[in-house]
GUGUMI-444685 format. One record per residue: x, y, z of N, C-alpha, C, CB in turn; residue number from 1. Coordinates in steps of 0.2 Angstrom, whole numbers, always signed. Glycine has a CB too. Layout:
N
- neast / nnorth / nup / caeast / canorth / caup / ceast / cnorth / cup / cbeast / cbnorth / cbup / n
- X / Y / Z / X / Y / Z / X / Y / Z / X / Y / Z / NUM
...
END
This chain:
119
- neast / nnorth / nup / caeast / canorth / caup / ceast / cnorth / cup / cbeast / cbnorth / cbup / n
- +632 / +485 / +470 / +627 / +489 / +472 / +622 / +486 / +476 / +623 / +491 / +465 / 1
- +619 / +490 / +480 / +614 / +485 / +487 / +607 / +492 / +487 / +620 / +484 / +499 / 2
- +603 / +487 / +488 / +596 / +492 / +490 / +592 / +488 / +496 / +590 / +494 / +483 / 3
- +588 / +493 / +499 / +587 / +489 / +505 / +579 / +494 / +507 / +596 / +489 / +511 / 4
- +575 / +490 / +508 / +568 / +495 / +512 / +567 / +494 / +520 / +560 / +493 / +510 / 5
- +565 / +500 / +522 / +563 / +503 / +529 / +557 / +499 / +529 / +562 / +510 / +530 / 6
- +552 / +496 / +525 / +545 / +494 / +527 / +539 / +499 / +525 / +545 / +493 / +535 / 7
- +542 / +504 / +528 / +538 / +508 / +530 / +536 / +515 / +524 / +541 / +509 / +537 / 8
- +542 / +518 / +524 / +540 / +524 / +519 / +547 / +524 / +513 / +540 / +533 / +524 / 9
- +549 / +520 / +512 / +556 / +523 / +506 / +560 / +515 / +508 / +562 / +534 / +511 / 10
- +563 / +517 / +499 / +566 / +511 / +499 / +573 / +514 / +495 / +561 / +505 / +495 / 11
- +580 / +513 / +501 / +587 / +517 / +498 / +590 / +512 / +495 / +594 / +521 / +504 / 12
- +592 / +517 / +490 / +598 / +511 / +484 / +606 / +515 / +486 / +594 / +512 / +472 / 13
- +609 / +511 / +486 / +617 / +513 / +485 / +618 / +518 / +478 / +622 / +504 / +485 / 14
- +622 / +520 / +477 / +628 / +522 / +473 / +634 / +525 / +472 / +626 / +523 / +470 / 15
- +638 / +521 / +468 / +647 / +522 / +470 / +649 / +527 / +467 / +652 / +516 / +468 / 16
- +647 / +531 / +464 / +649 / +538 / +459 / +643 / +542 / +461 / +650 / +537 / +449 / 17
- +642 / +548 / +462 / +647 / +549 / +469 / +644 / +545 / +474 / +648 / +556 / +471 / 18
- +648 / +545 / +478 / +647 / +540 / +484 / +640 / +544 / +488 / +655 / +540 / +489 / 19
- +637 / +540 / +490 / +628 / +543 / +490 / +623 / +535 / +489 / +626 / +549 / +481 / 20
- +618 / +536 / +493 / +613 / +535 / +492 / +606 / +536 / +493 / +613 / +532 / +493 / 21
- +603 / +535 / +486 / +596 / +537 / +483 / +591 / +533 / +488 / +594 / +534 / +474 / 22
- +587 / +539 / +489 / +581 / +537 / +491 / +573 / +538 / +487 / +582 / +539 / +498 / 23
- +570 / +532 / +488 / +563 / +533 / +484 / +558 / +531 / +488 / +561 / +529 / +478 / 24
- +552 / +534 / +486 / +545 / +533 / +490 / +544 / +524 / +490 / +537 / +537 / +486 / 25
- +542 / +521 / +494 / +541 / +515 / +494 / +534 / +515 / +491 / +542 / +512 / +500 / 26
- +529 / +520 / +490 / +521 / +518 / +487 / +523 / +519 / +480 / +514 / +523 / +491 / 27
- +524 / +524 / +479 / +526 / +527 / +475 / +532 / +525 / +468 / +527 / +532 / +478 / 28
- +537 / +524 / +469 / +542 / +523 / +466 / +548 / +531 / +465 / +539 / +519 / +460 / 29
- +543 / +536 / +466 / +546 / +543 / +466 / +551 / +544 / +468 / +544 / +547 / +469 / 30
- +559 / +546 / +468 / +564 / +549 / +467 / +561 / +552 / +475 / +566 / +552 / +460 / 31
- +563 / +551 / +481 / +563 / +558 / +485 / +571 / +563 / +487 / +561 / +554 / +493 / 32
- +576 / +559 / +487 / +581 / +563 / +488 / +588 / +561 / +488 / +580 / +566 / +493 / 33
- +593 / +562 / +490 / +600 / +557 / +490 / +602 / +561 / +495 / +605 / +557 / +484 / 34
- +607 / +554 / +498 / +611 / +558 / +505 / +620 / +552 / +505 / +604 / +557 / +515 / 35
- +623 / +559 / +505 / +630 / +559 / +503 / +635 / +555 / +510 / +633 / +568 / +501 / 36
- +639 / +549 / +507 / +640 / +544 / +511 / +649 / +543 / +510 / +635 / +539 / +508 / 37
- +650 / +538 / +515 / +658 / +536 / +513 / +658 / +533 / +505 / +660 / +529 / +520 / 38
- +665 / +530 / +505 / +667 / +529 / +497 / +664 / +522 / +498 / +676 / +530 / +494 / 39
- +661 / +520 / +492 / +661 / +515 / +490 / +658 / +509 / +495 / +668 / +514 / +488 / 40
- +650 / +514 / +494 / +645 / +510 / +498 / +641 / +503 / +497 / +641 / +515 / +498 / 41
- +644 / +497 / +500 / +644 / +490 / +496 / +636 / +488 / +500 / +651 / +483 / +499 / 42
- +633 / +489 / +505 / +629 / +487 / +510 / +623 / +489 / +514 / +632 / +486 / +513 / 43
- +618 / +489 / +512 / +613 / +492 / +515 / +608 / +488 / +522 / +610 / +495 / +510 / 44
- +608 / +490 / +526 / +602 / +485 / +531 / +601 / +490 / +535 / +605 / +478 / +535 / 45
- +593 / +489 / +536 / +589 / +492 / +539 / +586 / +491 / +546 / +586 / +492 / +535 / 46
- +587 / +493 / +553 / +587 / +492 / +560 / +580 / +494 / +561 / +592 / +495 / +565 / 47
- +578 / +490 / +563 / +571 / +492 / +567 / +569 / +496 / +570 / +570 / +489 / +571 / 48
- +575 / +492 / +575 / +574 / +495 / +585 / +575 / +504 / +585 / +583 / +490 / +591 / 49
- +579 / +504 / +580 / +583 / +514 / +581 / +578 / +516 / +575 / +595 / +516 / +579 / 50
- +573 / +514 / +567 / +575 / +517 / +562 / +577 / +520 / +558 / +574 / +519 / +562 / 51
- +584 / +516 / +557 / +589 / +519 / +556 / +593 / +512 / +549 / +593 / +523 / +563 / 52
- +594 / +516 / +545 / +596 / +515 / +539 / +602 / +515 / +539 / +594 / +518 / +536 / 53
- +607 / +506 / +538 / +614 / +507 / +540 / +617 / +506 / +534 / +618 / +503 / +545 / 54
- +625 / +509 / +533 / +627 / +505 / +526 / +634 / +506 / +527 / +624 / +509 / +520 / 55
- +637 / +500 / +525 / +645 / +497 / +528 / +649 / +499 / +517 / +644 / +484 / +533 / 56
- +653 / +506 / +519 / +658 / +506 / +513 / +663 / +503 / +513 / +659 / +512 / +511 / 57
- +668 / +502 / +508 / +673 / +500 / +508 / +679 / +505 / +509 / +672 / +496 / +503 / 58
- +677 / +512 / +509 / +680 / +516 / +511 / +679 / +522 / +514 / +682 / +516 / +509 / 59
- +686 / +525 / +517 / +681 / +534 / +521 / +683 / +540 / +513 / +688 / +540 / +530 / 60
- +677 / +543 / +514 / +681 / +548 / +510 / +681 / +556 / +514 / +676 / +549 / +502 / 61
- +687 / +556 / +516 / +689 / +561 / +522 / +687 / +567 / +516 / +699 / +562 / +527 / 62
- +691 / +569 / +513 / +690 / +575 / +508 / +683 / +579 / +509 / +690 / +573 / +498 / 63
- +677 / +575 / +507 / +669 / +576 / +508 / +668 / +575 / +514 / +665 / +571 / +505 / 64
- +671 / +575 / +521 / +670 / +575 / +527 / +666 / +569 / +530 / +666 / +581 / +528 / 65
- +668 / +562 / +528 / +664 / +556 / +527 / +670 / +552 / +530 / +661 / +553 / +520 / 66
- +672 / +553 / +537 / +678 / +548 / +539 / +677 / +542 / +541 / +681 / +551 / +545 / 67
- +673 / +537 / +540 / +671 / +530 / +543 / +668 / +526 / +538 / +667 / +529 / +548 / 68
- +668 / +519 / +538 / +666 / +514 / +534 / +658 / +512 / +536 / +671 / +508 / +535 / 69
- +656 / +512 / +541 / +650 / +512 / +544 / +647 / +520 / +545 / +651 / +509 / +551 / 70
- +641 / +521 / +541 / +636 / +524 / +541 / +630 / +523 / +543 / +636 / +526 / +538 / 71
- +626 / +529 / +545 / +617 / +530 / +545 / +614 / +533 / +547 / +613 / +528 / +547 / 72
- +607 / +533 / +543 / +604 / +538 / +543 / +597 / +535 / +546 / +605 / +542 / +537 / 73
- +595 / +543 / +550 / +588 / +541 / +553 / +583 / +540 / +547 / +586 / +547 / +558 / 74
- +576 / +534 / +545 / +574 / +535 / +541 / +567 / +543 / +543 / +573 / +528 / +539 / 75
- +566 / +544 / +550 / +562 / +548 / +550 / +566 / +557 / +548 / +558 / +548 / +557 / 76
- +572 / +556 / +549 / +575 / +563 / +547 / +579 / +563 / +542 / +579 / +567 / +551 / 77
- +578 / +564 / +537 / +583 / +561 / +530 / +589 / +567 / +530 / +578 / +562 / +519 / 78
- +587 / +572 / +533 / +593 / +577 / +536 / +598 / +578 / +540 / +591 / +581 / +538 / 79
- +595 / +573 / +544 / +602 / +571 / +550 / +606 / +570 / +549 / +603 / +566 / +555 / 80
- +610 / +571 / +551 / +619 / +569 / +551 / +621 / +566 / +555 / +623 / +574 / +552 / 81
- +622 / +557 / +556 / +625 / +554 / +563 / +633 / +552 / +561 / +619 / +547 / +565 / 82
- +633 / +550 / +566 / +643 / +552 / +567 / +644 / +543 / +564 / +646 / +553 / +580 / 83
- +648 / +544 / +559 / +651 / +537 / +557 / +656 / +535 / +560 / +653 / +537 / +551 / 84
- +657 / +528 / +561 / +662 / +524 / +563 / +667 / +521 / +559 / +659 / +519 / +565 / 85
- +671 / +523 / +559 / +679 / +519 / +556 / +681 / +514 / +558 / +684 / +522 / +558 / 86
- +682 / +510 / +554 / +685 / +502 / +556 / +690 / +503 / +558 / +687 / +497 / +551 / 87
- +694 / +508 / +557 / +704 / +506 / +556 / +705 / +502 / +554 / +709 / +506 / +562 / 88
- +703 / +501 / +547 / +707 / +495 / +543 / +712 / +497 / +537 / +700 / +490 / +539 / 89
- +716 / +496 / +537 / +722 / +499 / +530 / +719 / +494 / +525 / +735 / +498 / +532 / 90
- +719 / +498 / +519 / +717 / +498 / +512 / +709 / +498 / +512 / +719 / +490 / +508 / 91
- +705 / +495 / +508 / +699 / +494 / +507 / +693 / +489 / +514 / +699 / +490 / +498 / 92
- +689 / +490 / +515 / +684 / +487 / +521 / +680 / +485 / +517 / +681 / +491 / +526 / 93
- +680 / +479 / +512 / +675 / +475 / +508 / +673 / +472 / +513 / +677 / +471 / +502 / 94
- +665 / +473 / +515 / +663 / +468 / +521 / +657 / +467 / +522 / +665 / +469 / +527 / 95
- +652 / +466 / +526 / +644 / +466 / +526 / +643 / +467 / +532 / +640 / +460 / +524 / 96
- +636 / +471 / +533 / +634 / +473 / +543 / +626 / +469 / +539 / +632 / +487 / +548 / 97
- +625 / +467 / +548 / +621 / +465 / +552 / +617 / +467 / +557 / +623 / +461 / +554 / 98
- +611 / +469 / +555 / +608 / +472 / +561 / +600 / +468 / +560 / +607 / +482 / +562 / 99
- +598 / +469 / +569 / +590 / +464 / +568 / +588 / +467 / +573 / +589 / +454 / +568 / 100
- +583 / +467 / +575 / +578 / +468 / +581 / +581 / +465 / +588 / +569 / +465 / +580 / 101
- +584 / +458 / +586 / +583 / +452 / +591 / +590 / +456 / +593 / +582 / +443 / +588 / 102
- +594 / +460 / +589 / +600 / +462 / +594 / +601 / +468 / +598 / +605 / +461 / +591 / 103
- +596 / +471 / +598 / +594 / +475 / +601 / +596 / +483 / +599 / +596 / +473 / +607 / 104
- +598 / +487 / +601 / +604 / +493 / +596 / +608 / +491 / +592 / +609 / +496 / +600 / 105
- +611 / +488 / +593 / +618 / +484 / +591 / +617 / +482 / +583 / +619 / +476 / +597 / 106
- +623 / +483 / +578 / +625 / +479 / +574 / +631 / +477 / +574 / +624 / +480 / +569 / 107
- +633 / +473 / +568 / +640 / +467 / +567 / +641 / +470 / +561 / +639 / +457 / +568 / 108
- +648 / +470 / +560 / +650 / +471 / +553 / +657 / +466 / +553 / +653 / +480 / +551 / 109
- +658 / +462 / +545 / +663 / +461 / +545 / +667 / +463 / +538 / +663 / +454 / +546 / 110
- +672 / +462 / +539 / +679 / +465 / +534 / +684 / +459 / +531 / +683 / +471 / +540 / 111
- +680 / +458 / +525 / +686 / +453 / +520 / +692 / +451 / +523 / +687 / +457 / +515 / 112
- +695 / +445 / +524 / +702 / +442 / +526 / +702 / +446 / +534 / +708 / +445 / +520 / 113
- +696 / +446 / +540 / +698 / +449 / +544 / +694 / +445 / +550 / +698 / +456 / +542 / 114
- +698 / +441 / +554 / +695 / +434 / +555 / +687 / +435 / +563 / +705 / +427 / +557 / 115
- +686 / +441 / +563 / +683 / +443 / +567 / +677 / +449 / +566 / +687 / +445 / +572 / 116
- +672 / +448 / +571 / +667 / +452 / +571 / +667 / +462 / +573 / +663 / +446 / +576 / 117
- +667 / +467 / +570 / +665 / +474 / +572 / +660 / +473 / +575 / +664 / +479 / +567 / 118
- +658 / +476 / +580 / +652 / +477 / +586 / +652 / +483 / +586 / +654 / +475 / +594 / 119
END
């Protein structure tokens, strides 16, 4: 389980049943909403540069219309719907993303026993 804050208004927590993450008021502690995600969401980090709230699962859940391991959401539209990224990795994508100001748009994800960097 991973949680992670924007700084600014809300702080998202992961969770694996169902695949989703909770969001809360950061002043507050208040329950604001949930938003439905790939399977078996390990990883949360927060980008600056876009506002936008990333989180690397270990799997897609196509059924729920969630095809990629790499998700996010905008933190000013908790409604958007942005287009996830698929590893193409066969079995489980146990891994961790990286994002920071200093790298401009851009994050890194990596993937357990997989001897290189996602871009």
């Amino acid at each position: 389980f991973t949680y992670a804050s924007d700084g600014h208004k809300y702080v998202w927590a992961a969770a694996f049943g169902p695949n989703r993450v909770d969001v809360f008021d950061i002043d507050t502690g208040d329950y604001v909403t949930y938003i439905p995600t790939c399977s078996t969401p390990i990883d949360l980090d927060y980008h600056a540069n876009t506002y936008e709230m990333w989180v690397h699962c270990a799997g897609t859940d196509e059924a729920n219309g969630h095809d990629g391991h790499i998700d996010s959401f905008s933190v000013n539209n908790l409604s958007g719907d942005m287009k996830q990224v698929n590893l193409n990795v066969t079995g489980r994508a146990y891994g961790r993303n990286v994002v920071h100001s200093t790298l401009g748009s851009f994050g890194y994800a990596t993937v357990y026993k997989m001897p290189y960097l996602y871009k």
